[in-house]
C-alpha positions in Angstrom: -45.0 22.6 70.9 -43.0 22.7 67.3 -39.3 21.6 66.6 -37.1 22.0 63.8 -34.1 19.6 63.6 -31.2 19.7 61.4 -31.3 16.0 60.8 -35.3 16.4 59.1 -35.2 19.9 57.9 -38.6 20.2 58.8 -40.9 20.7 61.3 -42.3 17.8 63.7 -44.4 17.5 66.6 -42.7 16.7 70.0 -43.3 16.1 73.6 -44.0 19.1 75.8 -41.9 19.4 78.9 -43.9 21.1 81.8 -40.5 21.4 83.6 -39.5 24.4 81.4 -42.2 26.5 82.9 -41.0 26.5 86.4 -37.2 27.4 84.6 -38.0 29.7 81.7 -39.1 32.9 81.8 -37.3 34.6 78.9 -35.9 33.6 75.9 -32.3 32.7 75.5 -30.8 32.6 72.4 -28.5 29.6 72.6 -27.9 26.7 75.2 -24.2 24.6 74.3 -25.3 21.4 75.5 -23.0 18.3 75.1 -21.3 19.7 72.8 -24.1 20.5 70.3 -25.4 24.0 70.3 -29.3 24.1 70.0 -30.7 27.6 69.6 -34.0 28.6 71.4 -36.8 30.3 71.6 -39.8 30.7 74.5 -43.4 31.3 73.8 -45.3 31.0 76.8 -44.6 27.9 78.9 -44.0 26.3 75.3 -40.6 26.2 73.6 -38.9 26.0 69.8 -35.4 24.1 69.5 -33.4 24.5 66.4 -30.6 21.9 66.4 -30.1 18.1 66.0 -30.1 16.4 69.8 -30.8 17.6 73.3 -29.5 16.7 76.6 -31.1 13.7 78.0 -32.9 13.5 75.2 -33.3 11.3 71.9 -34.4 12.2 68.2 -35.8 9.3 66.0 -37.3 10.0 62.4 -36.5 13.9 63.1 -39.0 13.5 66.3 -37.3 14.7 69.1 -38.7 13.3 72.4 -37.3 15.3 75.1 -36.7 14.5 79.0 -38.9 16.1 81.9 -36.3 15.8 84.1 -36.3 19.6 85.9 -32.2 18.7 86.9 -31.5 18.2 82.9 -33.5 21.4 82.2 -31.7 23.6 84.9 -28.1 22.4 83.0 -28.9 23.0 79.8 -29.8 27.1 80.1 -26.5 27.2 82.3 -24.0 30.0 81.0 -20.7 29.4 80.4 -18.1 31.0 83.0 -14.6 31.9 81.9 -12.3 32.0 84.9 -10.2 35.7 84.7 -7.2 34.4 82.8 -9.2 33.0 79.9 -11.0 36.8 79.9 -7.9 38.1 79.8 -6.7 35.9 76.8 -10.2 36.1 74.8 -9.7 39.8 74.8 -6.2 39.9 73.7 -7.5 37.6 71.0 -10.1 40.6 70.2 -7.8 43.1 70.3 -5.8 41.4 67.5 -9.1 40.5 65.4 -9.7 43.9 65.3 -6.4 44.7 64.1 -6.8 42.2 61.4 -10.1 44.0 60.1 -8.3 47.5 60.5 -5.5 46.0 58.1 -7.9 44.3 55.7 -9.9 47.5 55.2 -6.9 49.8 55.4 -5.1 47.3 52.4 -8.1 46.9 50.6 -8.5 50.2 49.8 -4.6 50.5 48.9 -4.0 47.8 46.5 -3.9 48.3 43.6 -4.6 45.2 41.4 -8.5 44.8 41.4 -8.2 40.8 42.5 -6.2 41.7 45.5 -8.6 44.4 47.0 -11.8 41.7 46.3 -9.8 39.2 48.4 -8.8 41.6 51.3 -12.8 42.3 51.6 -13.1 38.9 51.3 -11.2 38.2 54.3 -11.9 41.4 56.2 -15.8 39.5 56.8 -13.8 36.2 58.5 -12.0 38.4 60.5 -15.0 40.1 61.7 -17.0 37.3 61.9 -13.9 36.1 63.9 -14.5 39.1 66.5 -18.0 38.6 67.3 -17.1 34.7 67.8 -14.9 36.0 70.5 -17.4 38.4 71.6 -19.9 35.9 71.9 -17.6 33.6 73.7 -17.0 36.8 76.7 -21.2 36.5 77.2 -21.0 33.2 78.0 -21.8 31.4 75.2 -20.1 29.1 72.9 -20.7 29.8 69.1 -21.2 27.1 66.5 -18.7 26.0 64.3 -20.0 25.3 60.7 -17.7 22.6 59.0 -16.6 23.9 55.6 -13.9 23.2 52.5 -11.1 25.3 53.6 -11.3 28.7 51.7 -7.3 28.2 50.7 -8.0 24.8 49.1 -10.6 26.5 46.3 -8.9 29.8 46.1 -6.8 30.1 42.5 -5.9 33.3 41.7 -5.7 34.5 38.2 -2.3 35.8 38.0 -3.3 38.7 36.1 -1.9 41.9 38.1 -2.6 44.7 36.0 0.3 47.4 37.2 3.6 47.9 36.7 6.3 46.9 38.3 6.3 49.9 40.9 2.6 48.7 41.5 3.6 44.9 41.4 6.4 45.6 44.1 3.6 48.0 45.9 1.1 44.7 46.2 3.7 43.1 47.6 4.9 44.3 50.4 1.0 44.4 51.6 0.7 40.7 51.1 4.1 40.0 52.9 3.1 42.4 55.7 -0.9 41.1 56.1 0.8 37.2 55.7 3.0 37.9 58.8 0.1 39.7 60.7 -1.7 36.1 60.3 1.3 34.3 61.3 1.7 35.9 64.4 -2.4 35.9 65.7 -2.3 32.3 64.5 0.2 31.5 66.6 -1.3 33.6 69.5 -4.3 31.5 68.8 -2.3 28.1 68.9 -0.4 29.4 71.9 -3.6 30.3 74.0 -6.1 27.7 73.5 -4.3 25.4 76.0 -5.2 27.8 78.7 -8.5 26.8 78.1 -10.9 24.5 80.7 -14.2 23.6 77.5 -13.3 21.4 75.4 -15.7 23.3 73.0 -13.6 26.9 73.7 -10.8 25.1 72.5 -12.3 23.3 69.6 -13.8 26.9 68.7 -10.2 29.0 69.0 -8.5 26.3 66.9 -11.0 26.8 64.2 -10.2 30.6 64.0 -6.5 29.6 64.2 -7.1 27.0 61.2 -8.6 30.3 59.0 -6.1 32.2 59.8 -3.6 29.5 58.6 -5.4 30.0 55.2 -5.4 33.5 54.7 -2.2 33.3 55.2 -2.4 30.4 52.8 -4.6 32.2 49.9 -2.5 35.2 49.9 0.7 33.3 49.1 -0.7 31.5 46.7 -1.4 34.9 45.2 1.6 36.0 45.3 3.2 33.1 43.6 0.6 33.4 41.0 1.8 37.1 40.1 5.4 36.3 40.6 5.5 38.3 43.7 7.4 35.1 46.2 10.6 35.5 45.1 
């Protein structure tokens, strides 16, 4: 058996677990286990783990050295369940992601200073990418967060809006409409993830709430750069 761990970047030999083969009989993309997310893969009564620890387990030098234990084995291919109320909200949540991408593709396509439609596309892909985290999160299965620089905090706009004023005042009132749209789901997000039993549900909905803060953020700012705030 080969692993890949995040902490090596490589690959390393490890243990072999017999345990798996009395568990496993498919693959299964991703396990959440103590609150790291390890994806895997089977391949026979042999498996491949992509991630940096493992329940009941230990890494050392990028070796991972993994329990037998048939109890620890069972837990970690366990699915998430969401009780009916946190269906209920996840979808909501969906509903309004989806409206988000609408907008950013509808807007995109209207604006007309060239900057402005780049960064509607630009932030039509985190919405989506938004959706199918919720999606993912319906099936079960907690997706991974990836710690990054917020995208408001290296976003300067150029301040260059080509139109007139008509176009200027056209610009606008999309920003002003698209910034309130991310207000609101924001707050749906901020208001929701409360509801919430796993820890890691609620660390993942407060993460989509935190980029929806800056979108909100990165389109004021262009706005004030084109002399649009006032």
């Amino acid at each position: 058996m080969r692993i890949r761990t995040n902490d090596c970047g490589r690959y390393e030999k490890a243990e072999h677990i017999p345990a798996l083969a009395d568990f496993i009989t498919e693959n299964i993309p991703i396990a959440d286990i103590g609150g790291f997310s390890l994806r895997f893969r089977i391949f026979g009564n042999k498996f491949a783990a992509c991630g940096n620890t493992l329940f009941g387990g230990k890494i050392k030098k990028g070796v991972l050295r993994a329990t037998s234990s048939p109890q620890i084995v069972a837990h970690m291919f366990s699915k998430m369940k969401l009780n009916q109320k946190e269906v209920q909200l996840i979808t909501e949540l969906k509903n309004q992601e989806q409206l988000c991408v609408q907008k950013y593709d509808f807007y995109a396509k209207q604006a007309k200073d060239p900057e402005l439609k780049s960064l509607f596309k630009k932030l039509l892909k985190y919405e989506q990418n938004h959706y199918d985290m919720l999606d993912t999160l319906l099936n079960g299965t907690v997706p991974q967060i990836r710690t990054k620089t917020p995208l408001a905090v290296k976003y300067e706009p150029k301040g260059t809006h080509p139109g007139d004023q008509t176009c200027k005042d056209f610009d606008k009132f999309l920003c002003t409409d698209i910034i309130a749209t991310e207000k609101y789901v924001a707050t749906a997000y901020n208001d929701d993830l409360f509801y919430f039993a796993s820890t890691d549900v609620r660390n993942v909905l407060n993460a989509i709430m935190t980029d929806e803060q800056n979108h909100a953020e990165m389109i004021w700012k262009y706005k004030v750069a084109n002399k649009m705030a006032a």
